[in-house]
N, C-alpha and C positions, 0 to 999 in steps of 0.2 A: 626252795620249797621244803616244809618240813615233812614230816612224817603224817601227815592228818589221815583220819579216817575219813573212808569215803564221803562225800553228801549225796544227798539222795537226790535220786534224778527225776527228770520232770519230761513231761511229753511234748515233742522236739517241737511241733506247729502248735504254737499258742500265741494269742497277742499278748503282750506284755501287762495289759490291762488284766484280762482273762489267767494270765497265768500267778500274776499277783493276787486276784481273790481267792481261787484254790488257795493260796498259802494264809491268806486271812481265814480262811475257814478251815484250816488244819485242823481247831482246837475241837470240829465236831467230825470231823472226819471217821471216826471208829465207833461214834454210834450209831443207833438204827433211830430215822426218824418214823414219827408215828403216824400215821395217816386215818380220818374217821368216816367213815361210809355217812353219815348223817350230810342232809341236801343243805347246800350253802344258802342264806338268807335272799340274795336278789340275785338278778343277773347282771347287777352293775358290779359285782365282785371276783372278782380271778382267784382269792384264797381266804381263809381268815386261820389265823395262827394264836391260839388260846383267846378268841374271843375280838381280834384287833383284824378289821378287815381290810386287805392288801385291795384300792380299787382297780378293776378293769380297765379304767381306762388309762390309769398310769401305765401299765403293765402294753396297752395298745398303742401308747405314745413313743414307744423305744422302736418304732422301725423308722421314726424320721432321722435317725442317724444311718441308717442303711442305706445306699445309693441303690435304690433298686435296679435303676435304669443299666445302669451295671454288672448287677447281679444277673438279669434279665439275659444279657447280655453276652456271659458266661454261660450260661446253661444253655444257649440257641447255638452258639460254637461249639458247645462240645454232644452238641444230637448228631448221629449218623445222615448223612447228605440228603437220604431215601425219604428220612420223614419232612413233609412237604407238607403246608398248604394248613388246612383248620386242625390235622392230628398234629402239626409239627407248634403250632398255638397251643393245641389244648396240654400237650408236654410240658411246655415252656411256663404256662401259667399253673401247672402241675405242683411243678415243682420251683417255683418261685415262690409258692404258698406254704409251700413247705420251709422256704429258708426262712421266712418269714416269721412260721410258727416257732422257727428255732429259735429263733433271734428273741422273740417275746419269751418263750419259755426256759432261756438263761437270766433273760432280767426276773422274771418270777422267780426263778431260783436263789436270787440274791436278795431280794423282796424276805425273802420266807428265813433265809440266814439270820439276814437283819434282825427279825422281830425273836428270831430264838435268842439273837446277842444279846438284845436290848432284854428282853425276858429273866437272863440272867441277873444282868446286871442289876434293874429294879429288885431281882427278890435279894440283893449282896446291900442295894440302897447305895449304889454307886451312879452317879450322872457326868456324860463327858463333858468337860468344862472345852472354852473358845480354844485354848492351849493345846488340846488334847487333841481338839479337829486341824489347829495349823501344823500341830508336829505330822498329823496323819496323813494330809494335801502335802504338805512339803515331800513327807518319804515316798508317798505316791508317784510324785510328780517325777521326782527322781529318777525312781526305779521306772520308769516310761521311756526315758531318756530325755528329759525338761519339760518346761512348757511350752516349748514349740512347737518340741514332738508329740502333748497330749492329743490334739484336735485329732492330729490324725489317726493316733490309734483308738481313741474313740472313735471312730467313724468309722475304721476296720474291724470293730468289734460288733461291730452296729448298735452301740452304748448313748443316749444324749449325755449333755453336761448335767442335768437333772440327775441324773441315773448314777454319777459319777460323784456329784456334790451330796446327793441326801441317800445312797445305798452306798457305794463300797467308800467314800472317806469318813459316813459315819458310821457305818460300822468297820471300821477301825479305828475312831477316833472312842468307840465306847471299848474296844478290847484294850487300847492305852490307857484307858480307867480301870479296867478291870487288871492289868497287869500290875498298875500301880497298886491299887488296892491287897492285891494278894501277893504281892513284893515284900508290902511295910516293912520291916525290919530285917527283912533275909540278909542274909551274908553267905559269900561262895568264897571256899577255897580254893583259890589258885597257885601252880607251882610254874616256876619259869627254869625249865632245862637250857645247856647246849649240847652237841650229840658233832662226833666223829663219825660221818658216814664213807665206808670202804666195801670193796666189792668183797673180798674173802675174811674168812673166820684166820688167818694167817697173818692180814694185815691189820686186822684188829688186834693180835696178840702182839703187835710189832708197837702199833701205837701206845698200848698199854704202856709198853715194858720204856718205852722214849716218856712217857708221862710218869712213870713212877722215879726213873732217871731224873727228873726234876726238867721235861720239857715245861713249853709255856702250852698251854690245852687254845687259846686262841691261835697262835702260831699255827699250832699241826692242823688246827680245823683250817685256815685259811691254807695248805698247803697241799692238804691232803685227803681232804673230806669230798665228799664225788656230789654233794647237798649241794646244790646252785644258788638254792638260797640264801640258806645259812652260813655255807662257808666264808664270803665276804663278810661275814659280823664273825667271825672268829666261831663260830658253829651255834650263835645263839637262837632262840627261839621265844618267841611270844608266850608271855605267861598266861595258862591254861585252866580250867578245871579238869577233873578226873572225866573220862571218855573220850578226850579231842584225839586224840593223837589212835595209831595203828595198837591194836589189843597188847602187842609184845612188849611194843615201846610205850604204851602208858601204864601198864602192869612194873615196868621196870622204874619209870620215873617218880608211883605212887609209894614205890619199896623203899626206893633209896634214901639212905641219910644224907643231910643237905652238906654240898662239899667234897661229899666222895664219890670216887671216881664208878662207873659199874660198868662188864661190858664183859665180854661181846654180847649185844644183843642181838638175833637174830629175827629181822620183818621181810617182810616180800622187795622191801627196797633193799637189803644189804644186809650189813652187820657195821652195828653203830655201838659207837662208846660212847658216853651218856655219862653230866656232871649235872646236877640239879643245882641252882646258883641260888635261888631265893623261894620263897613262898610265904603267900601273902594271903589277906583275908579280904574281900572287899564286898563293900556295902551298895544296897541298890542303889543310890544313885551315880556309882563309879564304875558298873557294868556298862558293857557296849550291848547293844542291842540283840546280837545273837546268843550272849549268856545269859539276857534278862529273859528270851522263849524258853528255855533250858531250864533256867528256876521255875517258872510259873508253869510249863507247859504238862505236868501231872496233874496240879491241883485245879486247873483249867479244865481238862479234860476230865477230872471227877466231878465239877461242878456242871459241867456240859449235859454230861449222862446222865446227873439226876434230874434236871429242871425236863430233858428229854423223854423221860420215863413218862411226865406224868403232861408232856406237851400236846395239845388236839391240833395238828395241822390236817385243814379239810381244801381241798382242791378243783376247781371247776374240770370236769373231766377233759373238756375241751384242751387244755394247755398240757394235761400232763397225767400220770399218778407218781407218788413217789416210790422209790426204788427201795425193797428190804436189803438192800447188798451194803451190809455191816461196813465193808470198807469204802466204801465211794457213795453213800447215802445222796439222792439226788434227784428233782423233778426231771422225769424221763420220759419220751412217749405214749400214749397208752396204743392199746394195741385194737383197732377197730374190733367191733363186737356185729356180726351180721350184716356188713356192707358191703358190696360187690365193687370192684376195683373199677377205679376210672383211668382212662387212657391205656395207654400203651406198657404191659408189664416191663416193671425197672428190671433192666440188662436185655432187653431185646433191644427195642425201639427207642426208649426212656436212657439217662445217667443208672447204674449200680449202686444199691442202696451205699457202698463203699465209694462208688467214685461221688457222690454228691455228699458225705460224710467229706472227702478229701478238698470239694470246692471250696464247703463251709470254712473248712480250717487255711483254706490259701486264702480266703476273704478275710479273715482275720487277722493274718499275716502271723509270719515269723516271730518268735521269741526272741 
């Protein structure tokens, strides 16, 4: 393993489905969506998002992937022994309405993504072509763990195939347009190091001094480099752009003249000597996918924020309001207004608004 800088972590109970949209929806992740107090046109509608109305009943169709009987099921095991009889009913059906609502207002949530993608995208004049939706299913399917395993994690997400074919593969199948489009001629520089990794700033002045002596630099990496990775290739490394790598060790690899040798450098993993072999220029269609997010994902995120500035998303209050929280922007509960609680208050008699948060995400399963 080389030297990379962290990746950023994700929240441990997610379905794979569920943990894949968060990352389709990165590119709006740090705006604020806007929300309109103005009353929605009929009650056959769950949202309308600058004029395009998301229907209710689509939105009421996504709990036939939920096994309710299940969920039901879940929630009657984990009541206290004591609640009994019509109060231990009326709990159960409490809060099965509740997972219910959840369930609906994640697929709303991605309902309302969608149409900000698409919104983009028309005012760019960009459309996802057949290509665009197979490369999108395919990566999807993948990242789920194939198509055997889709059924079922749609089904722990409480997702249909509908939900799956016409929200989250097209909208990614329109950010594959959109990346295209805002790719067009880009080129990234890339530098391909190899690096002697040793525990002391002692052993690194020893390697030096055996490489200036006229050692061979793959030799000593295979002999003596503490890299698990690298070391069997003679200490090579995957060629990069500027950021991959630990702040010290891509600070030093951006420095160096190609050929010569540099070192000690000092990171949290060691002290590495470091020879930069080549550096290259390449064009988007030579990128791998995670340097093609890396180009596009600034000017993504400025085109995000303006179509958002001036975007009306209006919400049936029933499903949700959305959230001003800059960094996780997102249809979220609303919070009753003048209704007096029914059943048994949650953490007495009832789940904890935390332990029925914890069901939701073990129903969903693992990441």
């Amino acid at each position: 393993m080389g030297p990379r800088a962290a990746p950023p972590t994700t929240t441990a109970l997610e379905s794979p489905v569920h943990n894949r949209i968060r990352l389709l929806a990165a590119a709006v992740s740090t705006v604020l969506l806007l929300s309109s107090c103005s009353p929605l046109p009929t009650g056959t509608t769950a949202a309308v998002v600058d004029g395009t109305p998301i229907p209710r009943e689509a939105i009421e169709r996504a709990i036939t992937g939920l096994q309710l009987g299940e969920v039901r099921d879940a929630i009657a095991e984990g009541l206290p022994a004591e609640v009994v009889g019509a109060e231990r009913e009326a709990v159960v059906r409490e809060q099965l309405d509740a997972v219910v609502l959840d369930t609906q207002r994640r697929v709303l949530d991605l309902y309302i993504r969608r149409e900000i993608v698409r919104s983009v995208a028309e005012d760019i004049g960009v459309e996802a072509t057949e290509e665009d939706r197979e490369r999108a299913r395919e990566a999807l399917i993948v990242s789920v763990g194939g198509p055997e395993a889709l059924p079922g994690v749609l089904a722990q997400a409480g997702f249909t195939e509908e939900v799956f074919e016409d929200v989250i593969v097209g909208q990614e199948a329109l950010l594959e347009a959109l990346r295209r489009e805002v790719l067009a001629d880009a080129e990234l520089v890339v530098r391909e190091p190899r690096h002697i990794l040793v525990d002391t700033e002692e052993e690194a002045v020893e390697v030096i001094a055996e490489l200036a002596a006229g050692a061979d630099f793959a030799e000593l990496a295979i002999a003596r480099s503490q890299d698990p990775g690298s070391a069997p290739l003679g200490g090579a490394l995957d060629a990069a752009p500027r950021g991959a790598w630990l702040p010290e060790f891509d600070d030093a690899v951006w420095t160096a003249e190609l050929g010569t040798v540099v070192g000690p450098v000092r990171t949290q993993a060691g002290f590495h000597i470091i020879e930069v072999v080549a550096e290259d220029t390449l064009v988007a269609d030579e990128l791998p996918a995670e340097q093609v997010q890396q180009l596009v994902a600034a000017e993504l995120d400025a085109r995000f924020f303006t179509a958002l500035e001036t975007t009306e998303v209006r919400v049936d209050p029933a499903f949700g309001v959305w959230s001003g929280d800059a960094d996780d922007p997102s249809l979220r509960p609303a919070d009753p207004v003048g209704l007096a609680p029914t059943g048994p208050p949650l953490g007495e008699d009832g789940l904890s608004q935390e332990e029925l948060e914890e069901l939701l995400e073990q129903l969903e399963g693992e990441s």
